[in-house]
C-alpha positions in Angstrom: 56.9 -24.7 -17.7 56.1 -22.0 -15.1 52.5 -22.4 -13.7 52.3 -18.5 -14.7 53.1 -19.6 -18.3 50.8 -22.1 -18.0 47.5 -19.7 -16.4 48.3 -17.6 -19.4 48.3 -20.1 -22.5 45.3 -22.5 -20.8 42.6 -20.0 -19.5 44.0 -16.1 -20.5 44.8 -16.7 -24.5 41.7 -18.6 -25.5 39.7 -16.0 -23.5 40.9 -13.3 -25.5 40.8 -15.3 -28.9 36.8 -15.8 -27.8 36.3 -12.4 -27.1 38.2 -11.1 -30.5 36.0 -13.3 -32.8 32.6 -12.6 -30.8 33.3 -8.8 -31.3 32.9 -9.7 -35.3 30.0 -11.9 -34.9 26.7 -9.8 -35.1 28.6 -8.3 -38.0 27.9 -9.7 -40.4 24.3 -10.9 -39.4 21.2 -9.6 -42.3 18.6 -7.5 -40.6 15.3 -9.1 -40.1 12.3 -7.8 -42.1 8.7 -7.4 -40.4 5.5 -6.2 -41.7 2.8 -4.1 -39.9 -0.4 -5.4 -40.4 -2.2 -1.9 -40.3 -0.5 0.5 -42.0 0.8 -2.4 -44.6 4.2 -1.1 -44.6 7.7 -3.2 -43.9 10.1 -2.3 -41.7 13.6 -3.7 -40.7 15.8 -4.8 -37.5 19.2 -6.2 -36.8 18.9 -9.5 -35.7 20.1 -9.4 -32.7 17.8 -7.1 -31.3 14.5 -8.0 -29.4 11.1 -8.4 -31.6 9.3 -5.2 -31.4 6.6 -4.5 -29.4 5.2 -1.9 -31.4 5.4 -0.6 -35.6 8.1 2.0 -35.8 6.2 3.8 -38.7 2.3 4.2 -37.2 3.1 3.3 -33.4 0.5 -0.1 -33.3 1.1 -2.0 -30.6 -1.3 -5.0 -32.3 1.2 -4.3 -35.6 1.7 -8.3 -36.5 -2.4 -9.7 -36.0 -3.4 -11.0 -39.3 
């Protein structure tokens, strides 16, 4: 087998196969659900996003103190 042949099936094909799947992987991920602590309302993110510094609705910074 040609050491081209060989580059291509050991490092090049499971590189793409890795990269094909991981395109689909936040897919299928549920949104995560938060709740502001004063203006008592929910509100929701995808998962893969960061936590949020501040309540989309009222603009709290201090949204999650209990």
């Amino acid at each position: 087998m040609p050491v081209d042949a060989m580059v291509l099936v050991v490092i090049v094909m499971p590189c793409a196969v890795a990269v094909f799947f991981g395109a689909f992987a936040f897919n299928g991920m549920a949104p995560l659900a938060f709740h502001c602590g004063r203006c008592q309302r929910e509100f929701r993110r995808k998962a893969y996003r960061d936590f949020p510094r501040r309540c989309p609705m009222c603009g709290a910074r201090d949204w999650n103190r209990t």
